[in-house]
C-alpha positions as CSV (number, residue, x, y, z in Angstrom):
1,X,8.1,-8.3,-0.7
2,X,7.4,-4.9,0.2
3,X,7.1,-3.7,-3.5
4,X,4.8,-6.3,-4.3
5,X,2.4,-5.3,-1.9
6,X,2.8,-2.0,-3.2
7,X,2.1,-2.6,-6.4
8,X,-1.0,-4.9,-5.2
9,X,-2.7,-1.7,-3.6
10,X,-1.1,0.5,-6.7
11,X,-3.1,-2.1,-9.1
12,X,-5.9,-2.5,-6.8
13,X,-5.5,-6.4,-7.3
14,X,-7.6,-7.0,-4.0
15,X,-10.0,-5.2,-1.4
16,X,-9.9,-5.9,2.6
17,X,-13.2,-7.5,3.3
18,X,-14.7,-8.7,6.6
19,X,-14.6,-12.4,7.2
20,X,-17.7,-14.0,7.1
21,X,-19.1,-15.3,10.4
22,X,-17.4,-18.8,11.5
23,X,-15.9,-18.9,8.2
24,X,-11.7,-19.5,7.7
25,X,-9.5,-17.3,5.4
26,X,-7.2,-19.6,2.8
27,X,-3.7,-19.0,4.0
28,X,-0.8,-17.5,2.0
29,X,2.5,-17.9,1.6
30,X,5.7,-16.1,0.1
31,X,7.8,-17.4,-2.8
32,X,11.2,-16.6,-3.6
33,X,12.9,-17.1,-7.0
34,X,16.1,-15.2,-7.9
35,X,16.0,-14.3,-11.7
36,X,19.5,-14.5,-13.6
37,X,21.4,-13.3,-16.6
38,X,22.5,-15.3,-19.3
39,X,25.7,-15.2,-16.7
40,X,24.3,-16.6,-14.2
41,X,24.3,-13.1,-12.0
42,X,21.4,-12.3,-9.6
43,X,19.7,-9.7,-11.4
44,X,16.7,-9.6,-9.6
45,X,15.0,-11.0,-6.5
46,X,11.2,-11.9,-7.2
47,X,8.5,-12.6,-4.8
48,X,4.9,-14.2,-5.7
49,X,1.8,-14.4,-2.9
50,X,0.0,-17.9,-3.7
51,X,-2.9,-18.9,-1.7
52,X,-2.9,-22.7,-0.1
53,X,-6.0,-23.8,-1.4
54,X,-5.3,-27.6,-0.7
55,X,-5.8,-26.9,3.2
56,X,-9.5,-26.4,2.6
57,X,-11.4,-28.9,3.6
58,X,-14.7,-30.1,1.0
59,X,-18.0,-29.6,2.8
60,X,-16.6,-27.1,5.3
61,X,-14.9,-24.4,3.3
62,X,-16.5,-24.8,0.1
């Protein structure tokens, strides 16, 4: 997880911003997928950030 953010802020894939007055920031969440060999062996642990979109509500957040 740690060199994922790394390589967000190497990248520059996003920018801290201030939140908007009474607005609500979309939540995040980790996901975890272990990539194998044509073995079956753990070769590598990989991590994405996706944003929950579907808690935002129509009207309010958008």
């Amino acid at each position: 997880m740690l060199e994922e953010l790394l390589q967000f802020k190497i990248q520059k894939v996003w920018i801290l911003v201030d939140l908007p007055y009474e607005k609500r920031a979309i939540g995040t969440k980790w996901v975890y997928r272990n990539r194998k060999d044509e073995r079956g062996i753990v070769v590598r642990n990989k991590a994405r950030l996706v944003a929950q979109g579907h808690t935002q509500e129509e009207g309010i957040d958008y």
